[in-house]
N, C-alpha and C positions, 0 to 999 in steps of 0.2 A: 556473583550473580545470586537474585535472589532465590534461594530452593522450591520457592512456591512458583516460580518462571518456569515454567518445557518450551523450551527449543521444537518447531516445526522443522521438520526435515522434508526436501521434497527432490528426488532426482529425476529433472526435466531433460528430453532428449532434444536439447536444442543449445545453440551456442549461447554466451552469454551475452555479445549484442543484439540477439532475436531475444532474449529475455528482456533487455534491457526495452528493449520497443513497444513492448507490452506493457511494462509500468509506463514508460513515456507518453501514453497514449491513457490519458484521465478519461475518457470516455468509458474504458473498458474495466474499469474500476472493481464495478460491483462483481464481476466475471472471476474476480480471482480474490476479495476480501469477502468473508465470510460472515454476513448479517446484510449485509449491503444491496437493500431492493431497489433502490433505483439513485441514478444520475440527475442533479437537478441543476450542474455547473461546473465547468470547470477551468481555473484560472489561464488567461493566457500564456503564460510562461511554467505552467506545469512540467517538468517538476524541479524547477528549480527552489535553492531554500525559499522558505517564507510563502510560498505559493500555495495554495489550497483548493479542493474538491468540494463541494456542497452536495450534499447524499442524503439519501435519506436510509432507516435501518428496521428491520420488525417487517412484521405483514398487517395490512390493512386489515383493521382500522386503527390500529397500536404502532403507526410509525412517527419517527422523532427523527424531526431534521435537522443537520449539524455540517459539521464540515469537519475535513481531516487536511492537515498541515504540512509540509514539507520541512522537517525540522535540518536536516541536512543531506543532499542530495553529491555521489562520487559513481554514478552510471557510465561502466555496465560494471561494477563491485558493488555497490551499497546503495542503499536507500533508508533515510530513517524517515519516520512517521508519526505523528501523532491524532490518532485517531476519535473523534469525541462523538456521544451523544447524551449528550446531556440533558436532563439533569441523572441519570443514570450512571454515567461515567465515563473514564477516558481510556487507551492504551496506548502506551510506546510500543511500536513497530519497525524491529529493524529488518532488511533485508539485506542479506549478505548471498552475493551468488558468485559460487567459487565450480569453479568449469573442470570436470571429472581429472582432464588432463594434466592440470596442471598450467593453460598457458592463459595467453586472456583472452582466445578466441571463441 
């Protein structure tokens, strides 16, 4: 891993298919990624791979509209992502959500 990467840590008090319904759910997008002001679309088959969200990112009047990608989707364990606004730039976003217990509920 690259050393200039930190790992986000979050311990959510919910199972991981209630996690997984929240990514599933592209509307709620901006709710839980961080720059992300508003919803302007999002694919029907969200989130399967190759499927995408159109978003917009900044506060008015410095917003840049882009779209983030479903690079590969295995819900309710992972989600990767790739997130763009460009011309600015891009991020890989993986989500990995492992259930305090240990089981896959």
């Amino acid at each position: 891993m690259d050393p200039a990467i930190q790992p986000v840590r979050r311990v959510v008090d919910a199972p991981p298919t209630s996690v997984a319904e929240v990514l599933s759910n592209g509307w709620l997008y901006a709710t839980w990624v961080v720059g992300a002001s508003r919803i302007r679309g999002v694919d029907l088959h969200w989130p399967q791979e190759g499927s995408s969200i159109a978003h917009s990112v900044g506060l008015w009047p410095a917003l840049l509209s882009d779209r983030t990608f479903v690079v590969a989707e295995d819900l309710p364990r992972r989600l990767e992502l790739r997130a763009r606004a460009l011309p600015v730039g891009q991020a890989d976003v993986v989500i990995t959500i492992d259930p305090a217990d240990g089981s896959d509920q």
